[in-house]
Every structure is written in C-alpha cells, then in structure tokens.
GUSE-652642 format. One line per 5 residues: number of its first residue (from 1); for each residue x, y, z of N, C-alpha, C. Coordinates in nm, 3 decimals, padded with zeros to 5 digits, always signed. Example, Ala and Ser with C-alpha at 12.3 -4.5 7.8 and 13.67 -1.06 7.14 Angstrom:
<rs>
1 = +01.319 -00.569 +00.780 +01.230 -00.450 +00.780 +01.320 -00.330 +00.780; +01.285 -00.225 +00.708 +01.367 -00.106 +00.714 +01.290 +00.003 +00.787
</rs>
This chain:
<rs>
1 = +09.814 +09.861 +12.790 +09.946 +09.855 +12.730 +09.962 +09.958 +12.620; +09.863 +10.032 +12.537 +09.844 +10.076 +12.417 +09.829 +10.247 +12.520; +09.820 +10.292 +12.614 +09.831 +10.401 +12.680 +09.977 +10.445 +12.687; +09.986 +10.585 +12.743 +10.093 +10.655 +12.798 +10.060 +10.653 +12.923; +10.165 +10.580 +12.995 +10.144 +10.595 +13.149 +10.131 +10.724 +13.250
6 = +10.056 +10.745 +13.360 +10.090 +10.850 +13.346 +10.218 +10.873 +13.454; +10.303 +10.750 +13.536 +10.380 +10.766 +13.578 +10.508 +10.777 +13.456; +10.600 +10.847 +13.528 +10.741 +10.850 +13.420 +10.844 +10.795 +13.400; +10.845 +10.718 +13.497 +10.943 +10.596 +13.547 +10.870 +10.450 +13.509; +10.748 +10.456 +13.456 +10.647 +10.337 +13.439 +10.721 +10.269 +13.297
11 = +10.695 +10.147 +13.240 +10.761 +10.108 +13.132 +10.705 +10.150 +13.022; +10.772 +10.184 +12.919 +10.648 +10.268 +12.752 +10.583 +10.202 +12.690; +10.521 +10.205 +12.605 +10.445 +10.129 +12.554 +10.540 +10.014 +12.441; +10.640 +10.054 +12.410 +10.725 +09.922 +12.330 +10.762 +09.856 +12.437; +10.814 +09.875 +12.556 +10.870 +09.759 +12.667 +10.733 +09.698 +12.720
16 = +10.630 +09.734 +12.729 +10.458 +09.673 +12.734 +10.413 +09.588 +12.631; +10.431 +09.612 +12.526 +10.393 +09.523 +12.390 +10.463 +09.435 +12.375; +10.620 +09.453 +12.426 +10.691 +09.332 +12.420 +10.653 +09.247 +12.551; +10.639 +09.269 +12.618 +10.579 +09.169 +12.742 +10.493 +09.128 +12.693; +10.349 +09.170 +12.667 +10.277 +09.092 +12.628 +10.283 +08.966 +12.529
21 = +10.347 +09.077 +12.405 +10.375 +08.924 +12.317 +10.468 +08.832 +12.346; +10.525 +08.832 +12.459 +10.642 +08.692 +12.533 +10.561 +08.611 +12.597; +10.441 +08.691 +12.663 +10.350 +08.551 +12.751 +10.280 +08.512 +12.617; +10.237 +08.579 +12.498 +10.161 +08.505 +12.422 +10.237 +08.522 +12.253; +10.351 +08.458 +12.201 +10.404 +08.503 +12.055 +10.292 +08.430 +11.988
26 = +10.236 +08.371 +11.980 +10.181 +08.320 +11.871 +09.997 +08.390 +11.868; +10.000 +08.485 +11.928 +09.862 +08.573 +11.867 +09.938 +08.667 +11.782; +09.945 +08.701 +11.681 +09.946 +08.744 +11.574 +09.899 +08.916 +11.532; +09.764 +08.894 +11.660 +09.708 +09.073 +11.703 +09.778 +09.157 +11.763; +09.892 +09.063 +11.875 +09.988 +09.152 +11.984 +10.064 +09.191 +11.875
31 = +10.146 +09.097 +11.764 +10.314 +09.102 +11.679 +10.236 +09.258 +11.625; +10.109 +09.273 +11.579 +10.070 +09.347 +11.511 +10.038 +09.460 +11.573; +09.985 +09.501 +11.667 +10.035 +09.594 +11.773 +10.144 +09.656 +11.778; +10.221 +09.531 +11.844 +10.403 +09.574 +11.830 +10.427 +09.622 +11.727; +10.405 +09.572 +11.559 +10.466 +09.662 +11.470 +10.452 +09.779 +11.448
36 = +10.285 +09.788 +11.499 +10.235 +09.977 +11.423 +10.331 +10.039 +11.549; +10.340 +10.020 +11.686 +10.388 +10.107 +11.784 +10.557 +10.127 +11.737; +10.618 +10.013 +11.716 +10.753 +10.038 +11.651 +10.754 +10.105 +11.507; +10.651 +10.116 +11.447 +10.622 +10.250 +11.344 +10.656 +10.349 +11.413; +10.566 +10.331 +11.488 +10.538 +10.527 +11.567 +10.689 +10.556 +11.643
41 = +10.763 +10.462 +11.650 +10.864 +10.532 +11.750 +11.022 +10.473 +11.659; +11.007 +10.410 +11.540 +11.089 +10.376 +11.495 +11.216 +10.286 +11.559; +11.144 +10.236 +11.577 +11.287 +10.135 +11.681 +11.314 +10.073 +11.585; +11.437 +10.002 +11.623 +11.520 +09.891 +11.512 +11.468 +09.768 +11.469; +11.387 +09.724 +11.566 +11.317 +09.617 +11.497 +11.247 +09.570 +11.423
46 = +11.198 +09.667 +11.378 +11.057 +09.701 +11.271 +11.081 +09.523 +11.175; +11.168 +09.532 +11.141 +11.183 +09.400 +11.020 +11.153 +09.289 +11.097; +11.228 +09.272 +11.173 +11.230 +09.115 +11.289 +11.067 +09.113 +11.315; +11.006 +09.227 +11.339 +10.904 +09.191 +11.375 +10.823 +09.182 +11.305; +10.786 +09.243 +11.133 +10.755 +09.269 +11.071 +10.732 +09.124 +10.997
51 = +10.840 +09.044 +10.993 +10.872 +08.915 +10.952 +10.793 +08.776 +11.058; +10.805 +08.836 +11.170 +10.773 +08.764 +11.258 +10.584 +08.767 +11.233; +10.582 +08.882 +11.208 +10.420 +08.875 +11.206 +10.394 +08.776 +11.047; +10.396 +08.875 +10.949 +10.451 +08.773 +10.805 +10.436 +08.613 +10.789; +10.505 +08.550 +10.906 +10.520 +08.394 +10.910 +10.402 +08.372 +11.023
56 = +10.399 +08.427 +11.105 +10.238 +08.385 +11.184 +10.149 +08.373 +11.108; +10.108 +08.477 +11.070 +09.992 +08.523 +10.999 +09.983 +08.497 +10.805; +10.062 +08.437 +10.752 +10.085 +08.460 +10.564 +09.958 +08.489 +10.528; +09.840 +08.493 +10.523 +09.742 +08.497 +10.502 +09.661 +08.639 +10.487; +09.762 +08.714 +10.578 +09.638 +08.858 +10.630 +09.747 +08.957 +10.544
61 = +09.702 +08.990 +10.415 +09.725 +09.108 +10.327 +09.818 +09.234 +10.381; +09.748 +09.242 +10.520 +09.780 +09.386 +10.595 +09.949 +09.346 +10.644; +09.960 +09.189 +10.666 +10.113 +09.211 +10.683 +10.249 +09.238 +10.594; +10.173 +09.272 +10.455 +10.279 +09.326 +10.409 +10.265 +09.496 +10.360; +10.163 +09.571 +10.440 +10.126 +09.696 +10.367 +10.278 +09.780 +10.437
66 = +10.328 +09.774 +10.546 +10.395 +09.845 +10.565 +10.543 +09.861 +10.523; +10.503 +09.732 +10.393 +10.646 +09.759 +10.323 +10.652 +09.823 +10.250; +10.528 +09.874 +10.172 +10.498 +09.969 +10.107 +10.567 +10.124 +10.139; +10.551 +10.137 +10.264 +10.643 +10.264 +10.316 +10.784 +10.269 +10.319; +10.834 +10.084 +10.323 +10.986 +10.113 +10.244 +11.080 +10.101 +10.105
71 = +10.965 +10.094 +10.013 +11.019 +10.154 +09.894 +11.005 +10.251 +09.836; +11.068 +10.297 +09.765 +11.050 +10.414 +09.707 +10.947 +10.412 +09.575; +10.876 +10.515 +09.607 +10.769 +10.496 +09.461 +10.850 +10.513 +09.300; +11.025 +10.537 +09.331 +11.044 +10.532 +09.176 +11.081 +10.405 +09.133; +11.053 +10.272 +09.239 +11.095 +10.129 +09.225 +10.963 +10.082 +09.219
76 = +10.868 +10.117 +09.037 +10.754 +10.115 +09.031 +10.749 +09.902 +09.069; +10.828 +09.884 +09.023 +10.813 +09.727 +09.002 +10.828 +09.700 +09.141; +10.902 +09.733 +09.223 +10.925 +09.642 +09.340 +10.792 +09.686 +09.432; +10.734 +09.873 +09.416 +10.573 +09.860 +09.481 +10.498 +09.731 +09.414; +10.476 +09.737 +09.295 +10.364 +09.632 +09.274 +10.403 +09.552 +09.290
81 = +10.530 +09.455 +09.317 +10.524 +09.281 +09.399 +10.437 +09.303 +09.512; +10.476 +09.418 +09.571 +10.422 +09.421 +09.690 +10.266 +09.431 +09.736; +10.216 +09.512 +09.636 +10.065 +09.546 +09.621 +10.034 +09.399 +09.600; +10.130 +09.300 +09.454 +10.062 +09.204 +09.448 +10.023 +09.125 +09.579; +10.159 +09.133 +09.605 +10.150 +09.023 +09.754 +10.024 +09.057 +09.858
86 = +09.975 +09.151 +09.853 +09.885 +09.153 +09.899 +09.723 +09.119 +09.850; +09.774 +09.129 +09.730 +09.617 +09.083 +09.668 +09.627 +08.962 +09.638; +09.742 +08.860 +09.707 +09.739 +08.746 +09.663 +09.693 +08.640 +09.789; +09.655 +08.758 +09.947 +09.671 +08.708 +10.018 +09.444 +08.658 +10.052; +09.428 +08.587 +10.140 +09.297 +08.523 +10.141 +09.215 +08.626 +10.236
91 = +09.301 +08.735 +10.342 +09.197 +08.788 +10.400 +09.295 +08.953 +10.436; +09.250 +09.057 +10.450 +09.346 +09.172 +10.487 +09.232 +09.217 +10.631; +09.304 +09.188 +10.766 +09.258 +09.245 +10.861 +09.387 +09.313 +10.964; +09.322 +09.403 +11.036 +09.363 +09.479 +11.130 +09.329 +09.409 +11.284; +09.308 +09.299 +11.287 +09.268 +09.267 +11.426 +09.168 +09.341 +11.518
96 = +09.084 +09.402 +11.416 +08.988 +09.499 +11.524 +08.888 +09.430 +11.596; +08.822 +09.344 +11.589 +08.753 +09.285 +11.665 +08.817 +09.259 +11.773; +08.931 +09.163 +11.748 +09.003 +09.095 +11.877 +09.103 +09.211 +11.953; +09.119 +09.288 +11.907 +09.198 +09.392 +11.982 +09.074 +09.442 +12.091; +08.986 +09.473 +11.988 +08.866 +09.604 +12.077 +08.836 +09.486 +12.213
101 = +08.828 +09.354 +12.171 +08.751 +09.264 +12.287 +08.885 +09.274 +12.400; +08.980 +09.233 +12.379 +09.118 +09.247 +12.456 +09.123 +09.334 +12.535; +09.112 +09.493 +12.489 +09.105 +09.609 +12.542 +08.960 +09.578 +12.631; +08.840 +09.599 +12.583 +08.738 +09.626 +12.671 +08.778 +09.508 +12.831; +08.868 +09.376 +12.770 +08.838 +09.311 +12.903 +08.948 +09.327 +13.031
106 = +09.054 +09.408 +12.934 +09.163 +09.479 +13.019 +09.168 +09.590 +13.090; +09.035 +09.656 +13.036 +08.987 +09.782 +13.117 +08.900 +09.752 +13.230; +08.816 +09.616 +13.178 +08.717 +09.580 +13.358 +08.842 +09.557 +13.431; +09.011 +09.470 +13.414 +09.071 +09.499 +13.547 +09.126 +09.590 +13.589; +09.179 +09.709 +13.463 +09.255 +09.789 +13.503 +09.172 +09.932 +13.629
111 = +09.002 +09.907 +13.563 +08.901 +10.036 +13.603 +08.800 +09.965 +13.628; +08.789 +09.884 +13.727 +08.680 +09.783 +13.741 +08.578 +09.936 +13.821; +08.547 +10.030 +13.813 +08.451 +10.086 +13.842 +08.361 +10.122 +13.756; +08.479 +10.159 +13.616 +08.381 +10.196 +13.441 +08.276 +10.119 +13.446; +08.214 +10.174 +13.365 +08.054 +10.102 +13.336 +08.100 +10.067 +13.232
116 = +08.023 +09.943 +13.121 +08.067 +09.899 +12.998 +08.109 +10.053 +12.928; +07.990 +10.083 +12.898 +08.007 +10.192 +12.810 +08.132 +10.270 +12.793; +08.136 +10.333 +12.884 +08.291 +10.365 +12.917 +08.417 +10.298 +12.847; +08.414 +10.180 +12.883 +08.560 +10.039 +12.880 +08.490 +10.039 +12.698; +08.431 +10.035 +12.637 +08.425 +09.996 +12.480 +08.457 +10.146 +12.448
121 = +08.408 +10.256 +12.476 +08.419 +10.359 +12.377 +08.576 +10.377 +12.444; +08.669 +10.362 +12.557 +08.791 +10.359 +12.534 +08.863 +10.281 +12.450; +08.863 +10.166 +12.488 +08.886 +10.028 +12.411 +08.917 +10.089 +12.272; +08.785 +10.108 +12.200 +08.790 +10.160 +12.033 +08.840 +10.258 +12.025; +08.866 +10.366 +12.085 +08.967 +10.480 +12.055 +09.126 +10.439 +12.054
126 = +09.168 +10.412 +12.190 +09.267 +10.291 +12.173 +09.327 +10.222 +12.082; +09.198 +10.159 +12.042 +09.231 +10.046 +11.889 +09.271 +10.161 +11.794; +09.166 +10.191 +11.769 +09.140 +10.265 +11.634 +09.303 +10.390 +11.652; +09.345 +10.419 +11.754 +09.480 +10.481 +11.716 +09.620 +10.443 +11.712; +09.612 +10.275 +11.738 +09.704 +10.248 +11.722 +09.732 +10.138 +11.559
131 = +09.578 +10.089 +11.559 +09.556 +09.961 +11.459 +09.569 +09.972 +11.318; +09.598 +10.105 +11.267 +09.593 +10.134 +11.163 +09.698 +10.121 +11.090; +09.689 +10.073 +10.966 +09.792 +10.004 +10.863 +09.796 +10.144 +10.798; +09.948 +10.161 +10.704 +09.935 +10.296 +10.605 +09.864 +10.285 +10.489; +09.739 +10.390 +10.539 +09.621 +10.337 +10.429 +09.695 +10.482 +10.328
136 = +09.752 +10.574 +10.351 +09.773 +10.657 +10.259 +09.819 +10.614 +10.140; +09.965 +10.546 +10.180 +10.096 +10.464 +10.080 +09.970 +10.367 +09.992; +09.908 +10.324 +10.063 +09.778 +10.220 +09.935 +09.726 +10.303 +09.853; +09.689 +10.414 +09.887 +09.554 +10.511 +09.804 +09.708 +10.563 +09.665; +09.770 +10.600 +09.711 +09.880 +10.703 +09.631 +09.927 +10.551 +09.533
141 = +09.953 +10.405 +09.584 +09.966 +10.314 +09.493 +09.903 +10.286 +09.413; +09.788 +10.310 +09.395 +09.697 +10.241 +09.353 +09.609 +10.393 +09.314; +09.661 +10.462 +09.284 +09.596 +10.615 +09.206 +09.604 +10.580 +09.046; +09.512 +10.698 +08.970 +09.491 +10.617 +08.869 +09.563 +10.652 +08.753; +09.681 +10.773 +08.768 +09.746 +10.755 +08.711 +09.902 +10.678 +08.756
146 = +09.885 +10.593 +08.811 +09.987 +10.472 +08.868 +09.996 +10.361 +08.772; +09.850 +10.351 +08.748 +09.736 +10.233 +08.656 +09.856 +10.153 +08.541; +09.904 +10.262 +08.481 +09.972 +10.234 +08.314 +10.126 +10.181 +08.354; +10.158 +10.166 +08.494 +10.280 +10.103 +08.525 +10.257 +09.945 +08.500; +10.353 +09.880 +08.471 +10.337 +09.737 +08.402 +10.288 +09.657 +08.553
151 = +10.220 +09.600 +08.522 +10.107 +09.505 +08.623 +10.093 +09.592 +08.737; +10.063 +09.689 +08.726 +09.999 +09.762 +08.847 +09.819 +09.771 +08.836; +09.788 +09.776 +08.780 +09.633 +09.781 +08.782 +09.588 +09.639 +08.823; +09.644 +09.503 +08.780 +09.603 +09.412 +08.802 +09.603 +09.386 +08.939; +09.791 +09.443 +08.952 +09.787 +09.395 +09.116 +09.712 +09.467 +09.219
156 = +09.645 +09.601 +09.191 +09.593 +09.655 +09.295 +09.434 +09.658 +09.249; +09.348 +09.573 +09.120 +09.214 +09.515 +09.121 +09.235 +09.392 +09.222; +09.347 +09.343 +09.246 +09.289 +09.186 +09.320 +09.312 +09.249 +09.444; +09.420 +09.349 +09.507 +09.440 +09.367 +09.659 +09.258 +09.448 +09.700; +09.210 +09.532 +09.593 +09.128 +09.604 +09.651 +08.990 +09.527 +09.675
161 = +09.010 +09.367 +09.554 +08.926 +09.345 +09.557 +08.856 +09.244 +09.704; +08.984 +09.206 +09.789 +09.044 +09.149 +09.929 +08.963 +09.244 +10.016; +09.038 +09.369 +10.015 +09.036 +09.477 +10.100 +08.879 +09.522 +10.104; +08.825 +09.480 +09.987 +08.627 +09.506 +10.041 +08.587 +09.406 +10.093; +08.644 +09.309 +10.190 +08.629 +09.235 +10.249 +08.698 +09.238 +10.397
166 = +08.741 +09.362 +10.385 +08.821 +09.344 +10.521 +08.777 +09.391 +10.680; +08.850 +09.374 +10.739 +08.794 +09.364 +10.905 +08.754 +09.480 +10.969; +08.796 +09.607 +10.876 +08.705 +09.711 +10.930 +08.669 +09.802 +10.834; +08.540 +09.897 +10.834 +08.421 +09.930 +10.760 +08.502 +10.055 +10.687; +08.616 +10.082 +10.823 +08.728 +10.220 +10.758 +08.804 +10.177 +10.614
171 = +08.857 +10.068 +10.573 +08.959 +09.990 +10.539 +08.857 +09.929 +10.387; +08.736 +09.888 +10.415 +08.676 +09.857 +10.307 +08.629 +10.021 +10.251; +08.577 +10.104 +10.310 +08.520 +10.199 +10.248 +08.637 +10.279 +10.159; +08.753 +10.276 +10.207 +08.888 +10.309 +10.127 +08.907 +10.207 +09.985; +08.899 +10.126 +10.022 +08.889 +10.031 +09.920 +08.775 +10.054 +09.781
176 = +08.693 +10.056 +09.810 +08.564 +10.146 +09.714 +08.628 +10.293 +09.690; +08.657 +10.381 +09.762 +08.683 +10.498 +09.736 +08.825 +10.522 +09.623; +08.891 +10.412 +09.601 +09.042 +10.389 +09.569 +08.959 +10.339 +09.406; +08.858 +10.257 +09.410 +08.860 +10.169 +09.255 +08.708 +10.303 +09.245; +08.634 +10.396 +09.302 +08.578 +10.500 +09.249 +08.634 +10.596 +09.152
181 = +08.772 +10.585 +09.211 +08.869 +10.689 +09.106 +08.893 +10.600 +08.963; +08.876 +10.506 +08.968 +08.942 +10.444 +08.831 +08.786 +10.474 +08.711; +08.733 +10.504 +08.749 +08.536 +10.454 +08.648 +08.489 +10.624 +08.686; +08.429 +10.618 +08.554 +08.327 +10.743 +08.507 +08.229 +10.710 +08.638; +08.140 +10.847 +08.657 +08.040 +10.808 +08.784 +07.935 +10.702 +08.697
186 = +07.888 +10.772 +08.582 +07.801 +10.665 +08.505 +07.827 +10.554 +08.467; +07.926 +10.498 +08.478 +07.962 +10.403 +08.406 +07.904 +10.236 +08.490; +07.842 +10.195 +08.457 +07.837 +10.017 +08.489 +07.923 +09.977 +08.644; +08.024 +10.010 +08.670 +08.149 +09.984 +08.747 +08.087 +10.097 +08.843; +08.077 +10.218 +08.781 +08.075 +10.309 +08.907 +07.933 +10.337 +08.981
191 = +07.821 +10.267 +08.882 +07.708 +10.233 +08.953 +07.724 +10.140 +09.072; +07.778 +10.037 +09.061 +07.801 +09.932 +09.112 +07.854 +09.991 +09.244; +08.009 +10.066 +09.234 +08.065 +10.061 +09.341 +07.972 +10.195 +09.450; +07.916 +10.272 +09.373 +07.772 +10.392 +09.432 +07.722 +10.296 +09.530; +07.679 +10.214 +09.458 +07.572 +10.098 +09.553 +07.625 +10.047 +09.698
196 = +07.737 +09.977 +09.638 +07.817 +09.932 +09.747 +07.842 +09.990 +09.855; +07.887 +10.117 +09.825 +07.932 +10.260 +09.930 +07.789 +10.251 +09.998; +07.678 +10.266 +09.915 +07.545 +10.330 +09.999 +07.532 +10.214 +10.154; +07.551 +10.096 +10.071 +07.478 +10.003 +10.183 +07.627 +09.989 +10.290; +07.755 +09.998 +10.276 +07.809 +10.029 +10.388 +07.807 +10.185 +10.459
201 = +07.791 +10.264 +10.418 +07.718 +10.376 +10.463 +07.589 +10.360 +10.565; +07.516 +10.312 +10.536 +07.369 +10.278 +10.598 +07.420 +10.187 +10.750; +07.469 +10.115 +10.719 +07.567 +09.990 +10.822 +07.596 +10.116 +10.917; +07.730 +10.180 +10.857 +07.829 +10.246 +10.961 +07.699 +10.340 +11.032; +07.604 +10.385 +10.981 +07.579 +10.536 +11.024 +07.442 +10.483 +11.100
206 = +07.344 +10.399 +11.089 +07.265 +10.360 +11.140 +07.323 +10.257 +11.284; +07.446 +10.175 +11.293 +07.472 +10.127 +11.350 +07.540 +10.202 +11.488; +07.554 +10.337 +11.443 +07.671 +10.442 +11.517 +07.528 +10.560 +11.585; +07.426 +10.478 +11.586 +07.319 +10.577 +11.603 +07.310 +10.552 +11.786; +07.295 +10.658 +11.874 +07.346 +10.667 +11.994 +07.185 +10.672 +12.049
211 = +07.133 +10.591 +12.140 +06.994 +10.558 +12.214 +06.995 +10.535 +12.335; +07.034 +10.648 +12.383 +07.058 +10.708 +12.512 +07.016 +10.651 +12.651; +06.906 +10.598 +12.636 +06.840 +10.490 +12.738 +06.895 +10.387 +12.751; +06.952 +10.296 +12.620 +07.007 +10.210 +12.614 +07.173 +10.198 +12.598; +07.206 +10.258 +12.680 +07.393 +10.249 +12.588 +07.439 +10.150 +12.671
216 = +07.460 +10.081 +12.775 +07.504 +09.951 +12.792 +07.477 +09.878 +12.742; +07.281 +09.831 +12.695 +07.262 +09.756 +12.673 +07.316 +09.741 +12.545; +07.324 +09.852 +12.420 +07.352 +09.851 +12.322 +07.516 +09.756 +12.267; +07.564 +09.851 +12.400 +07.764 +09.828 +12.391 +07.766 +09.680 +12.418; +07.672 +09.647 +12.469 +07.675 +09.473 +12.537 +07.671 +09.375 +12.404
221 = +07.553 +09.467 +12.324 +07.552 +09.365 +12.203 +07.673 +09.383 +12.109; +07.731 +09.507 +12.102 +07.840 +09.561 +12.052 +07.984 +09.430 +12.085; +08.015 +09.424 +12.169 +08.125 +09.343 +12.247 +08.076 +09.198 +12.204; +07.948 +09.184 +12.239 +07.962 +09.049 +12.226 +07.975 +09.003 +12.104; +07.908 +09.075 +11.955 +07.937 +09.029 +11.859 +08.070 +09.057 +11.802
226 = +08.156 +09.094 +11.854 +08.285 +09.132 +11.847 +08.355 +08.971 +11.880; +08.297 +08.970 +12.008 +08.374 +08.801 +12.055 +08.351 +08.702 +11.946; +08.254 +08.707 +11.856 +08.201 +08.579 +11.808 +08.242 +08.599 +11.643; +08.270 +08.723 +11.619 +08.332 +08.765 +11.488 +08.453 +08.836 +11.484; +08.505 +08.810 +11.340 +08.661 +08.882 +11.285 +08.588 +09.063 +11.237
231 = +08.540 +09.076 +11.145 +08.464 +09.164 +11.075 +08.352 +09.264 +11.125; +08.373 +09.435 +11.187 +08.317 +09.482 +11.252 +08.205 +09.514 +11.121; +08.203 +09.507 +11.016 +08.091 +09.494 +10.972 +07.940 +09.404 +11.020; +08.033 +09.301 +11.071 +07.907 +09.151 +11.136 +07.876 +09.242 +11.209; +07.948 +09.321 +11.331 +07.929 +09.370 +11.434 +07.759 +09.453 +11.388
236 = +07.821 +09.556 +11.333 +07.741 +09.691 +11.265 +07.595 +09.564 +11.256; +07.610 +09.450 +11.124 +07.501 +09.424 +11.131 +07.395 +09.365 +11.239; +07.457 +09.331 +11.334 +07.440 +09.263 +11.467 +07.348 +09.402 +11.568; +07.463 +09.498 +11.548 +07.363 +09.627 +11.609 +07.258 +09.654 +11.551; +07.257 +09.659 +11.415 +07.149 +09.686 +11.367 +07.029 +09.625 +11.391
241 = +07.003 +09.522 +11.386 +06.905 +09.397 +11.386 +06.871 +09.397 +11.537; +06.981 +09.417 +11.601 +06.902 +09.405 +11.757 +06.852 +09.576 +11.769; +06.828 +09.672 +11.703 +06.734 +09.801 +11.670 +06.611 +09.746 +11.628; +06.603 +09.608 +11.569 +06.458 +09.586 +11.453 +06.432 +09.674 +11.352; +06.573 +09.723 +11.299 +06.545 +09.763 +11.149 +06.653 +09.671 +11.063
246 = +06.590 +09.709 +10.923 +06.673 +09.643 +10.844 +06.760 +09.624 +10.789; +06.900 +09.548 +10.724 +06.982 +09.513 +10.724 +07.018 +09.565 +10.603; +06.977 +09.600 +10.519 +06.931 +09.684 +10.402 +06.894 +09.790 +10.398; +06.932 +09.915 +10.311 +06.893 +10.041 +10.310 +06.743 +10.068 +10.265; +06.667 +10.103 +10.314 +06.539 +10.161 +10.247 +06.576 +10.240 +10.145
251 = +06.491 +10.229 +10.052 +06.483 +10.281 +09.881 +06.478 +10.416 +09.892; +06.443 +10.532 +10.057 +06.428 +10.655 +10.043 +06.567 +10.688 +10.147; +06.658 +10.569 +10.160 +06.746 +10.598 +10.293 +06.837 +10.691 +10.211; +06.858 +10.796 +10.288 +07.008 +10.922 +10.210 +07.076 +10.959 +10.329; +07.239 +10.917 +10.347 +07.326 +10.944 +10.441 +07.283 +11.047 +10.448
256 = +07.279 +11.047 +10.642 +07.241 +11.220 +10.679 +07.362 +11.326 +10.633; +07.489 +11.277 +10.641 +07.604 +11.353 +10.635 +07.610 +11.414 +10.542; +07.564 +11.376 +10.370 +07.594 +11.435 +10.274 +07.417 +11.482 +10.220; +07.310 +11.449 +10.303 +07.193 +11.537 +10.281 +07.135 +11.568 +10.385; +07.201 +11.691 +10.436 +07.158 +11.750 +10.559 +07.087 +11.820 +10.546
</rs>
C-alpha cells in the first residue's frame, strides 16, 4: 500500500491507505500512515485525520508533532502548548515495529518468492520513508536559543525527556542530540548525555553488523522480536544477544564511523 504502483490506472497510495484503514479504523499505525502520506501529497484532510489519530491514540506524543508544522514560529506561545502537549504525553512512537511486521507479512503475499531477507530489508525502507514525524520543526523548537521563550525550555526538557524513550533509535538519538546543544561538553549533563549516545551507538552499529552466512537467520530474529515488541531498540538488543556479545559497550568499544 506504501508503494507507487507500477500500473497507472492502479489506485495511489491515499485511495490504498484509506482502504486499509476502513477494514481496520481502530489501529492507530494505519490513521498514522494515512497522515504522513496526506503530508506528502497535501490533501484536505490532514485535520480529520490528524484528530482522528489524536483520539485513538492520546497517549503517543508523535500525534501532535505535526502541528508543529502549522504554526508559525512567531506564535512562540502557541509552539510551546504544543511541544508541551507532547511532553505531557506517556509514550512518543512512530509505529515502527508494527508497521515493519505488517509490511514484511504483506510482502510474503504480495512476492511469495522473496526470501525473508529480501521482504524485511524492503519492509524497513518502506517504513522508514514513509513513518517519519517532522523531526526538523522539533530540533529548530527546541534550539537553544528558543530556550529564553516563556516555558519553552521546560516544555521541551519533558517532550525530550519522552522522546529518549521512543520507538525508534533515529527519534531517540535526535532527542540526545537536541538536549547536547543545551550543556557545555564538560559539563555533568553533557557527560551524561556522551554516555547515553555511546551505548545507543554500540546498539545501532553492532546490531546493523551484516554476517553474511547468516542473513535469514539473523532477519528471522530481527522480525520476530519486532512481533513481541513496540521499541526497535528491544529489537537491536535482541540481535545483539543472539551474536553472544554484550549488551553493553566494552570499555575499549569506539564507533567505527567517527574512529576510522
């Protein structure tokens, strides 16, 4: 549903998303689908649906980030209700788990010849280009000279402090990278958040490590801890552990990326 068909007469991907969410309104992952795609193509409904997700879901932070893109940043007060509202909420996810599982099991019917491997590394491309909330409009809210606007620092310490908890490793590592800007590197705070970064670093990059002999078996454990969790972090740690290394960075571990 999240493809361009490649017939031209085939239905688009907003008349697809709306089917889906009619056999099922009350998953909350489809409304959320539907909204980012009515982003991308601006249809009229954006609010109805926007709202619709909102009252499913009150809980998930991420359903109000894209209101963020409709105010204007010189309505400093009406961004931060909004930032608040999000840091007031109990969890901020993107549905990535349950999307990626959706996709991988829609690809065994659509391409029942793919091998797993195949159906997940589509699946997550898939996801990953449609699932994304406007992480920019957050970073530019929540910059640090924003800070001295009246309850803006508060409201965007509690959203960020949500958002290092959230459902994907992209979305938390933004989250650290957003309260890095506020603290000296030395400082108490920015030790802290160093740390933090390292050991999701270690997660993403050890977990993303490709063992060529094994890539079904790997993607198998991949998917399945996907089914059984919200948080592709569980995932990451799930890969990891079925490697038999540890869940924890070794004291000599240094991201290859930034010490090559």
């Amino acid at each position: 549903m999240l493809l361009w068909p490649d017939d031209p007469n085939a239905l688009q991907p907003l008349d697809l998303i709306e089917q889906a969410r009619a056999l099922a309104p009350s998953r909350p992952e489809l409304v959320w689908v539907q909204l980012t795609i009515c982003e991308r193509f601006k249809c009229e409904a954006r609010a109805q649906i926007a709202a619709h997700l909102q009252a499913l879901d009150p809980d998930n932070g991420f359903a109000w980030a894209l209101d963020l893109e409709r105010v204007p940043p010189s309505e400093s007060d009406a961004v931060t209700a909004v930032i608040a509202r999000m840091g007031a909420s109990r969890k901020m996810t993107t549905y990535w788990n349950q999307l990626q599982v959706m996709m991988v099991d829609a690809l065994a019917v659509a391409r029942p010849s793919d091998d797993l491997v195949t159906r997940g590394v589509g699946a997550i491309g898939i996801v990953a280009a449609e699932s994304m909330p406007p992480l920019q409009v957050i970073v530019r809210a929540c910059a640090p000279q924003q800070l001295g606007l009246r309850g803006r620092r508060a409201a965007c310490e509690a959203m960020v402090a949500v958002m290092e908890h959230s459902d994907t490793m992209l979305t938390q590592s933004l989250a650290l990278s957003v309260q890095k800007r506020w603290w000296p590197p030395d400082s108490p705070q920015g030790n802290i958040l160093r740390e933090k970064r390292r050991q999701l670093d270690y997660l993403m990059t050890v977990s993303s490590r490709i063992r060529w002999w094994r890539l079904n078996h790997d993607m198998a454990v991949r998917i399945e801890a996907a089914r059984s969790t919200a948080r592709e972090e569980d995932v990451a740690r799930a890969v990891v552990k079925s490697f038999g290394l540890p869940l924890e960075p070794p004291v000599d571990w240094r991201d290859p990326l930034y010490h090559s």
